[in-house]
Every structure is written in C-alpha cells, then in structure tokens.
BATITI-497511 format. One record per residue: x negated, y, z of N, C-alpha, C in turn; residue in one letter; residue number from 1. Coordinates in steps of 0.02 Angstrom, whole numbers, plus 50000, padded with zeros to 5 digits. Layout:
BATITI-497511
REC   n_east   n_north    n_up   ca_east   ca_north   ca_up   c_east   c_north    c_up   residuo   num
REC        X         Y       Z         X          Y       Z        X         Y       Z         A   NUM
...
This chain:
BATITI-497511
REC   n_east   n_north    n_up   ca_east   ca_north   ca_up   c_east   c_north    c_up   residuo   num
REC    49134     50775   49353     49174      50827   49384    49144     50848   49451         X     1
REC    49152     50929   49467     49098      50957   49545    49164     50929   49571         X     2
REC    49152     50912   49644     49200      50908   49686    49180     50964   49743         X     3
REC    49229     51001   49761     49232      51030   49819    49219     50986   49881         X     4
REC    49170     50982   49910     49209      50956   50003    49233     50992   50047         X     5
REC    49199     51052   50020     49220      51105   50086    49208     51082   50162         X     6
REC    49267     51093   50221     49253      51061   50289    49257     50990   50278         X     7
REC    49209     50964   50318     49229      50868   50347    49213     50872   50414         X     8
REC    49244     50839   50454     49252      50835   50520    49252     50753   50526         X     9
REC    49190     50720   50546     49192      50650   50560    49209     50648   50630         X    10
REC    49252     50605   50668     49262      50576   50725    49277     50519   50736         X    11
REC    49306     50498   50797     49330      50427   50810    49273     50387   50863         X    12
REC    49251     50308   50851     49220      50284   50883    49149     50291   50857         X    13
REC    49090     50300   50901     49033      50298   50879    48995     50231   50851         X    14
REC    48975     50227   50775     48951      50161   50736    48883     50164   50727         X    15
REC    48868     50223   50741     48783      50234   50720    48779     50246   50648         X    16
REC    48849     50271   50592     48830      50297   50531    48852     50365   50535         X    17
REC    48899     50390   50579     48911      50462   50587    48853     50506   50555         X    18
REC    48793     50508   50585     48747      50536   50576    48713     50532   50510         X    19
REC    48670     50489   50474     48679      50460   50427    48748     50495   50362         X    20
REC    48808     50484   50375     48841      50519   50338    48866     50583   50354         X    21
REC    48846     50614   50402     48844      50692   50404    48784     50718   50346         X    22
REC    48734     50678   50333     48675      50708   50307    48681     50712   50239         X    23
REC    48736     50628   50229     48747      50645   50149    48802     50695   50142         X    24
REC    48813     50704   50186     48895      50733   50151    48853     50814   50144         X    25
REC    48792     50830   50184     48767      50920   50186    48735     50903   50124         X    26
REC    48707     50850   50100     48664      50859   50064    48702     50873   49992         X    27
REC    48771     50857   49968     48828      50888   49937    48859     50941   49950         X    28
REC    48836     50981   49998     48866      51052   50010    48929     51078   50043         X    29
REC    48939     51008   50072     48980      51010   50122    48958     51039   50194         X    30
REC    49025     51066   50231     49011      51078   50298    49036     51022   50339         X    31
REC    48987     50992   50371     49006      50941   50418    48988     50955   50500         X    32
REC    49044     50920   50539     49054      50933   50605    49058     50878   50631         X    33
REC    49031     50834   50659     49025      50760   50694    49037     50770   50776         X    34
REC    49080     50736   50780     49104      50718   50859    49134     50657   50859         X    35
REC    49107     50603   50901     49142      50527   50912    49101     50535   50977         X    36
REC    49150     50506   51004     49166      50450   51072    49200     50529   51120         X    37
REC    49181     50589   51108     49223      50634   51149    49279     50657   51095         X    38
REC    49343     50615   51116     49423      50637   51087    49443     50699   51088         X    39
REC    49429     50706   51162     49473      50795   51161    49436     50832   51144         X    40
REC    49366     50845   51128     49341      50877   51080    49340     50865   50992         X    41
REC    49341     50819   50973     49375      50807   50917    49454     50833   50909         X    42
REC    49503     50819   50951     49576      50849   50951    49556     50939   50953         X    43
REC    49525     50951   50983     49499      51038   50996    49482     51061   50931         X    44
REC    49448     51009   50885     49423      51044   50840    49462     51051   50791         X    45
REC    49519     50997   50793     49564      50986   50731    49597     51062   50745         X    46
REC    49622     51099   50803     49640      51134   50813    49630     51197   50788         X    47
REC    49556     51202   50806     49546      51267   50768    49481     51284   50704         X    48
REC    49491     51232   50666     49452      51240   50628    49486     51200   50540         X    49
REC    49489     51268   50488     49529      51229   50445    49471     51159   50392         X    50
REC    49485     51126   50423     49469      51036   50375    49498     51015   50334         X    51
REC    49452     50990   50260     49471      50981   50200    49479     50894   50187         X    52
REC    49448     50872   50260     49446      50802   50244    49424     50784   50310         X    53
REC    49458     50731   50369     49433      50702   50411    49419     50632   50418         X    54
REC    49353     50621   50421     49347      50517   50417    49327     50523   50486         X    55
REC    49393     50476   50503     49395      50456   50563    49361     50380   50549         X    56
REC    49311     50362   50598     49282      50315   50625    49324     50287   50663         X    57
REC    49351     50201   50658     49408      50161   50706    49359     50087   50712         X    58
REC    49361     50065   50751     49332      50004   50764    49421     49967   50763         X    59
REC    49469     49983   50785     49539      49944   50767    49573     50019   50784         X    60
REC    49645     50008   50805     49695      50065   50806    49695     50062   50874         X    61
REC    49638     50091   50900     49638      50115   50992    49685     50186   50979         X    62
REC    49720     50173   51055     49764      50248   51050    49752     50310   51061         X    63
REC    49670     50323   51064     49633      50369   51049    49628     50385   50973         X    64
REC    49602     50339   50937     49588      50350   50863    49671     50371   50825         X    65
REC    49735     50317   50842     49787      50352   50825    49812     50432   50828         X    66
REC    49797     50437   50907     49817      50508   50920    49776     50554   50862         X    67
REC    49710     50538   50870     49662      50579   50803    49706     50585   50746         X    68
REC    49705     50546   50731     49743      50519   50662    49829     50577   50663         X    69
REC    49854     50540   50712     49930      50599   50699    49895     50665   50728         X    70
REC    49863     50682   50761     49838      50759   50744    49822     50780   50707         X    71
REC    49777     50755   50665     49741      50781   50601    49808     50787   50536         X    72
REC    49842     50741   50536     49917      50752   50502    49955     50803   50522         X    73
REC    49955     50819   50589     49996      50870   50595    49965     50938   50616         X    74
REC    49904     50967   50635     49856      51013   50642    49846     51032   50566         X    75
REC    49831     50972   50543     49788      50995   50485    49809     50954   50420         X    76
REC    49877     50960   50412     49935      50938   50352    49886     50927   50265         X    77
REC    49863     51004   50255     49814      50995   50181    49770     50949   50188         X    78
REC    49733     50922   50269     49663      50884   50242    49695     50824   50245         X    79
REC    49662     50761   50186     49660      50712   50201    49622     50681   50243         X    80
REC    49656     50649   50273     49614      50576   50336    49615     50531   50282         X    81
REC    49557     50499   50320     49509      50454   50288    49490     50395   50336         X    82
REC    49509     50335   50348     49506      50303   50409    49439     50248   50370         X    83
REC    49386     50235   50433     49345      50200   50402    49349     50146   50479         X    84
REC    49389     50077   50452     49394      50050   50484    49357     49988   50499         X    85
REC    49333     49950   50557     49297      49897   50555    49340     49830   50577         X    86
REC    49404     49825   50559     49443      49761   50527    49475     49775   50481         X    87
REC    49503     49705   50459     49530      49690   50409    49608     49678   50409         X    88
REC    49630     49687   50465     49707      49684   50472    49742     49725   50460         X    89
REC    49783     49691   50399     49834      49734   50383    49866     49770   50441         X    90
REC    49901     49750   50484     49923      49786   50540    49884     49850   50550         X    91
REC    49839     49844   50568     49794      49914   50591    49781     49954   50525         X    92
REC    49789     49921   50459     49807      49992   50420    49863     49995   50424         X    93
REC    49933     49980   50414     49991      50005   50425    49989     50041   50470         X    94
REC    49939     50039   50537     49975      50072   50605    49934     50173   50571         X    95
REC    49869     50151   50536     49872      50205   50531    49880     50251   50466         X    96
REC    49919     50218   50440     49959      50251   50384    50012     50286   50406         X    97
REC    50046     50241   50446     50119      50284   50490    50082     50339   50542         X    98
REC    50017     50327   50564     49981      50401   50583    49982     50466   50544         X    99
REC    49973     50419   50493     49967      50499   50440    49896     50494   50401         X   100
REC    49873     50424   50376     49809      50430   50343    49818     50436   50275         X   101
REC    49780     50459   50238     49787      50448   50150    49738     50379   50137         X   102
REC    49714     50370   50182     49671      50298   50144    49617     50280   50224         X   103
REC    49630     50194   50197     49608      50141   50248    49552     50130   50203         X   104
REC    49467     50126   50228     49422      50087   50183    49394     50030   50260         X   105
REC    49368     49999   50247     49376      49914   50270    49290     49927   50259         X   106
REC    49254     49929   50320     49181      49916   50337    49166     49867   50334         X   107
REC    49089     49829   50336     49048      49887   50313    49042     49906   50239         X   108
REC    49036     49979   50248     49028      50005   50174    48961     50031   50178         X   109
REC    48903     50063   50124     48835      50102   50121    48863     50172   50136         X   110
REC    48831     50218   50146     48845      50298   50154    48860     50317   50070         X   111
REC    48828     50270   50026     48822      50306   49957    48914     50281   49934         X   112
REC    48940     50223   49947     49005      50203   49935    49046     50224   49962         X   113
REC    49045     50265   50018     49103      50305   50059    49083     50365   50032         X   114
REC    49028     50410   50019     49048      50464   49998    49070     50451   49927         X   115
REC    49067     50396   49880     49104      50388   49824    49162     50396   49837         X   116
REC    49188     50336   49890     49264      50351   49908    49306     50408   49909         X   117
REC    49269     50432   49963     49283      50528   49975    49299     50567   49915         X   118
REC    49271     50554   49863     49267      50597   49817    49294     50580   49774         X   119
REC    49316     50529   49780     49398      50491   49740    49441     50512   49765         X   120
REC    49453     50527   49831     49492      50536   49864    49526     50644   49866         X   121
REC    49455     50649   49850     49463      50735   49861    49480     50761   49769         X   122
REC    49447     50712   49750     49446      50747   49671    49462     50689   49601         X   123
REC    49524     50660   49601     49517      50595   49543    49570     50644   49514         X   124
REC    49602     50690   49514     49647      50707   49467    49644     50712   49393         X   125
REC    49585     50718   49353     49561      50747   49301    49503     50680   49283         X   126
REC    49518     50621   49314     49460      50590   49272    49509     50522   49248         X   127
REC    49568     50497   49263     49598      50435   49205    49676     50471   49202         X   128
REC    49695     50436   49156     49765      50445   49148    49796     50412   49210         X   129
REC    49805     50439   49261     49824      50387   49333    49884     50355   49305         X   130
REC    49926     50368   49261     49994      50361   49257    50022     50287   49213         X   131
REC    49961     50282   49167     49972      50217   49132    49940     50175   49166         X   132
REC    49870     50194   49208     49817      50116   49256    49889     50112   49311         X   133
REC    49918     50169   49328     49939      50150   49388    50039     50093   49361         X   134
REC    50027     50089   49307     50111      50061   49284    50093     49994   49276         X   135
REC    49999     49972   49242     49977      49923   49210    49960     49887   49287         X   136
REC    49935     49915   49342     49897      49892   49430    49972     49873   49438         X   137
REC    50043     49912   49467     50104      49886   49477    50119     49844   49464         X   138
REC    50134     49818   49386     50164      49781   49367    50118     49696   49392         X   139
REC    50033     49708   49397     49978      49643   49406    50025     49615   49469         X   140
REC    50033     49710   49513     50043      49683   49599    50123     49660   49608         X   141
REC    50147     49644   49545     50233      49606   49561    50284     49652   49578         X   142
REC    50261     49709   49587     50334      49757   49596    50403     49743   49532         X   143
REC    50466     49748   49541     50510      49725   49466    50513     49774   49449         X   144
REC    50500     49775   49376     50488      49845   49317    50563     49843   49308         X   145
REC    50609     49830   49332     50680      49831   49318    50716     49878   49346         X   146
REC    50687     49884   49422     50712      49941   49479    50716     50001   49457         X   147
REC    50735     50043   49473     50728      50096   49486    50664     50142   49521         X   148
REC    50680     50089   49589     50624      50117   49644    50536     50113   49603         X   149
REC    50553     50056   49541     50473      50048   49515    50440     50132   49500         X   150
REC    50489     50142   49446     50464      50222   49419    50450     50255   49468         X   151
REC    50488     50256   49524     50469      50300   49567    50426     50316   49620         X   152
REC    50433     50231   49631     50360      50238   49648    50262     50238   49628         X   153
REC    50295     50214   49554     50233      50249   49513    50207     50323   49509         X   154
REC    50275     50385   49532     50277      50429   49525    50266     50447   49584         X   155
REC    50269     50416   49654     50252      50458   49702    50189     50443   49717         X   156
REC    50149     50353   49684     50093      50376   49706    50017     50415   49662         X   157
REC    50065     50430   49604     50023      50487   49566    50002     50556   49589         X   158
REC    50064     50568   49635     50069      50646   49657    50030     50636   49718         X   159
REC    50027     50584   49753     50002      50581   49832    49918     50534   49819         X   160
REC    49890     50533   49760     49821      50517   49733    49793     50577   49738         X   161
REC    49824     50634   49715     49811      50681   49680    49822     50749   49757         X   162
REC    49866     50736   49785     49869      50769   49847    49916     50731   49932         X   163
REC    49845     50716   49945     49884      50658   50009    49929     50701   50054         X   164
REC    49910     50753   50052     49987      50789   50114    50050     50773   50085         X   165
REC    50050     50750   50038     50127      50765   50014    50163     50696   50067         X   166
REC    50116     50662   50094     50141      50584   50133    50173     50617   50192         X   167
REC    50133     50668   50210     50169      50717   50275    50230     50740   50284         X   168
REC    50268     50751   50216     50339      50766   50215    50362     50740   50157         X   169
REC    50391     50660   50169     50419      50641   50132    50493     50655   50113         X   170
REC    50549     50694   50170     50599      50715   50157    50591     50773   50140         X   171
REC    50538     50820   50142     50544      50884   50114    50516     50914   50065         X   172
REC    50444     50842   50048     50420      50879   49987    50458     50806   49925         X   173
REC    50411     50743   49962     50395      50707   49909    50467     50665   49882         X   174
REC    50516     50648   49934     50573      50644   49891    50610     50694   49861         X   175
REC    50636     50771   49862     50638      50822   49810    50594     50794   49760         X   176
REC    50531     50795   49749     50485      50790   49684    50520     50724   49645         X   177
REC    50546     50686   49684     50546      50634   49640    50620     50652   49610         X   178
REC    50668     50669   49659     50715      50666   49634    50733     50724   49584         X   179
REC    50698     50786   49571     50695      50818   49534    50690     50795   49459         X   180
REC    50623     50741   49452     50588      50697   49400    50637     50675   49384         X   181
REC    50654     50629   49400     50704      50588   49377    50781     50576   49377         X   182
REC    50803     50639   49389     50886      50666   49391    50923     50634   49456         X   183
REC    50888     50627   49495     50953      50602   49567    50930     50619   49634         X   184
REC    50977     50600   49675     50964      50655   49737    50886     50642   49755         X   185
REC    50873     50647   49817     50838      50641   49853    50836     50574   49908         X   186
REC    50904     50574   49924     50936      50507   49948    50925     50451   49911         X   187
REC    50965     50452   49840     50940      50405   49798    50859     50381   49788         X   188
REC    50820     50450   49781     50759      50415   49795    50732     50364   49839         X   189
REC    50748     50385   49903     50723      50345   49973    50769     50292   49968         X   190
REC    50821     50287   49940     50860      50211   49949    50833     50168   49886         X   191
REC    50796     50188   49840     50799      50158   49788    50723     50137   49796         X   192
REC    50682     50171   49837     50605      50166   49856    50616     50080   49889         X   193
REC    50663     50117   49956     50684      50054   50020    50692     49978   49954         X   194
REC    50750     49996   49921     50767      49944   49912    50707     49900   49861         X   195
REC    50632     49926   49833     50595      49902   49812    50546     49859   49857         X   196
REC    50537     49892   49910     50501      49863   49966    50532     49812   49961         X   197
REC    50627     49798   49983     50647      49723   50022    50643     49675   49944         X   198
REC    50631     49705   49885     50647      49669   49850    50573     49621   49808         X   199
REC    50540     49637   49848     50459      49611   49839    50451     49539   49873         X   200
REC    50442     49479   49813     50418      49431   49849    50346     49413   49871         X   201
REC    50382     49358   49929     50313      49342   49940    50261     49305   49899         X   202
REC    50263     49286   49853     50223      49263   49813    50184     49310   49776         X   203
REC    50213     49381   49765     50171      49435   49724    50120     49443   49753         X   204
REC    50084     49490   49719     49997      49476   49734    49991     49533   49774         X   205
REC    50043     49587   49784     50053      49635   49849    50065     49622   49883         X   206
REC    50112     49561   49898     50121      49520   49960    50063     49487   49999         X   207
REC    50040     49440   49950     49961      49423   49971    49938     49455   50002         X   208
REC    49919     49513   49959     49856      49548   49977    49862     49570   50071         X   209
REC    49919     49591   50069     49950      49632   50131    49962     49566   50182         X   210
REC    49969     49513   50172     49995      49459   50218    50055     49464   50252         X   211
REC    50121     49502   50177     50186      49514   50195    50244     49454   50158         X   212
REC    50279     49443   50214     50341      49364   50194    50376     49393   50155         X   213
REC    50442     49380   50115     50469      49401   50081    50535     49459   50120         X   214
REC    50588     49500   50104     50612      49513   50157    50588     49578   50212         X   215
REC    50505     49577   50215     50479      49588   50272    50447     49666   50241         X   216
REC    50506     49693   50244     50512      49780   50195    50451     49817   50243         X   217
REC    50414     49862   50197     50354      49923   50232    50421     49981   50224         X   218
REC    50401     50056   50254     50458      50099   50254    50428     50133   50205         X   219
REC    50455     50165   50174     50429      50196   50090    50363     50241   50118         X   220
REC    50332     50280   50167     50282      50296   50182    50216     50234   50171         X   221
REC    50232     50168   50220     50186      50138   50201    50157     50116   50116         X   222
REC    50237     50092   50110     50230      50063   50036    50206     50111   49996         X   223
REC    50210     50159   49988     50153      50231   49942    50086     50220   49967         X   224
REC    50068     50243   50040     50024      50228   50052    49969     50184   50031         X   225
REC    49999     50114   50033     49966      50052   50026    49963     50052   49933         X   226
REC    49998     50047   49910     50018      50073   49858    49930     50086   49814         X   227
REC    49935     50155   49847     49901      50215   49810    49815     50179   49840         X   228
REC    49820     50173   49898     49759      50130   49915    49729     50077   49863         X   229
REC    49754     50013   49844     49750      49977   49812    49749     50003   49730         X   230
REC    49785     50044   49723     49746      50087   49646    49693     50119   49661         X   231
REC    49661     50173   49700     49602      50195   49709    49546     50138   49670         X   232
REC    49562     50086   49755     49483      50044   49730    49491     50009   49668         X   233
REC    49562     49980   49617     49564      49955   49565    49529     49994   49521         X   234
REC    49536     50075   49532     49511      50105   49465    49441     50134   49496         X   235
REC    49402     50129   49543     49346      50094   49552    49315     50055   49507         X   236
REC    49345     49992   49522     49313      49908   49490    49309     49936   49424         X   237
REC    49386     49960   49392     49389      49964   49319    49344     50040   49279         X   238
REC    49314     50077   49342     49278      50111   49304    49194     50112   49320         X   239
REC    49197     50048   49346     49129      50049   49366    49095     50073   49412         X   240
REC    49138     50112   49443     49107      50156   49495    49073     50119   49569         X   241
C-alpha cells in the first residue's frame, strides 16, 4: 500500500537522528521540517504550517517536550504525534498520551524501524482485519470479554488505529461513535470504558506490561491509547514486519 506522508515536522530534544531521519522520510516524498532544541520555534511552526505527522524527539517528559506535544494536539488536531522516547517508563508514556500523542515508540530504534512505525501509524487501515487481531491481542492482554466496556473498547481502538485525532475529542467525537455502534448513550460509553479500566487485574498481562496494581484505573483516553499502542507493535511481530 503507497502511503501518503505529506508534512512531518520532527522536534523535541536533539539525538543526533533528526537528521538522518529527515533524509529518510524525503527520500519517501515526504516534506520534512526539523527543529530540536529551539521550542518556540518548533511551537511557531506547529502554528502555521498544516502537519500530517509530528515525531517529537523526548529524552523523558521535560515540560518543553509536553507543551510540544499538547500543541501539536491542539494546533494541529488531524496530525498524529508520534513520541520517540528514550525511556521506558510507563509514566512518561502516560504523561504523554494525556498530551495528546497517538503513539509512544521506546528507543533505540534504526531510521528504517521508525519510518516502518510511521507508516503503520499513517496508513494500516487496509492491510489486516484490525477487528478480529485486535479481539484475539485483548482477550491474550486479560481485559473480561464479559463487559461491556470490552466491545467497546475494541471498537474505539479500531477507529483511533485508523485515525488518531479522534483521541482529541473523546466527548465529542469518539464516545458518540461508540455509542451510536452499539445502541447507548454516550455516557454509558465512558462509564462502561471507566468501569473496564478498574476492573483489570493485576495479574493480566496489561497490567504487567504497564507496571499497573489492580484497582489502579488509566482514564479511558489512556486506556485506548495504550491499548492501540500495544496492537500496532503486536501486528508488527505477527506480520513480520
């Protein structure tokens, strides 16, 4: 499948691959715009320039790279952020999921595996049935197929694989969508999401993975988020990619 890139706008902290992946990303026909270590020119640019995709560079969640992060969510709602982070703490992806990222990848990665990423990220709609890997990944990661909140959240993170803004307005787009789907309000959605989060033990292998106690609820933004993350790279592994 061609993927569009259209604009990319790399920023954040300088790693010494900025450059390096500006070259792959032109050499795909993308327009790329690189700025790290000057913020307010990165914030300037989110401003006036429309971006189809920003990988922000984070060495952790400095409150420079956040601010990036909720700008680019709210400047620039259609592009997905792309956080390419150099830890491994869950914390610092939660912090920038509630920024407004569509996906945490965990350095170091090659230039050739992040622009794979990217392009999972910009274009997987049309290459698996997301809908059955993503019921068969759920059920591995311990969510209860009994809930309610399960379906639904199988269903929100199909739509938000497929288009990460929808994480941007969860009361105005992505609970309507669900509750449309599946005959109940909108309310019902988000209470029935909530109540899947608290109802996740710690022993499930989403718990693990995340280094979350039992009890210790994400707010339905993260839990999609994280969610939809952890299917990406599964259907990665499972397609070889």
């Amino acid at each position: 499948m061609k993927i569009s890139y259209g604009m990319i706008l790399i920023c954040g902290d300088p790693t010494g691959i900025e450059q390096p992946l500006g070259a792959a990303f032109r050499s795909r026909g993308a327009q790329v715009d690189v700025s790290v270590r000057n913020y307010s020119e990165a914030a300037a640019m989110l401003e006036t320039t429309e971006y189809s995709m920003v990988l922000l560079l984070a060495a952790d969640d400095s409150p420079n790279c956040l601010r990036l992060a909720e700008k680019a969510a709210r400047e620039r709602s259609n592009a997905a952020t792309v956080v390419l982070t150099y830890t491994i703490s869950a914390r610092v992806r939660k912090s920038f999921y509630r920024a407004g990222a569509a996906r945490c990848l965990v350095m170091p990665m090659t230039v050739g595996e992040i622009c794979t990423a990217v392009s999972d990220q910009l274009g997987y709609a049309d290459r698996h049935d997301k809908y059955r890997d993503m019921y068969e990944l759920m059920k591995r990661l311990g969510f209860p197929v009994k809930l309610n909140g399960f379906e639904y959240l199988l269903y929100a993170v199909t739509l938000t694989v497929d288009d990460p803004a929808r994480l941007g307005s969860m009361t105005g787009t992505l609970y309507p969508e669900i509750a449309s789907r599946f005959g109940v309000t909108a309310a019902q959605a988000e209470r029935s999401l909530r109540y899947l989060s608290e109802s996740l033990d710690s022993t499930s292998v989403f718990c693990r993975f995340y280094g979350l106690r039992s009890g210790e609820s994400l707010n339905n933004r993260e839990l999609i988020a994280l969610t939809a993350d952890l299917y990406v790279c599964y259907m990665r592994d499972k397609l070889g990619m």
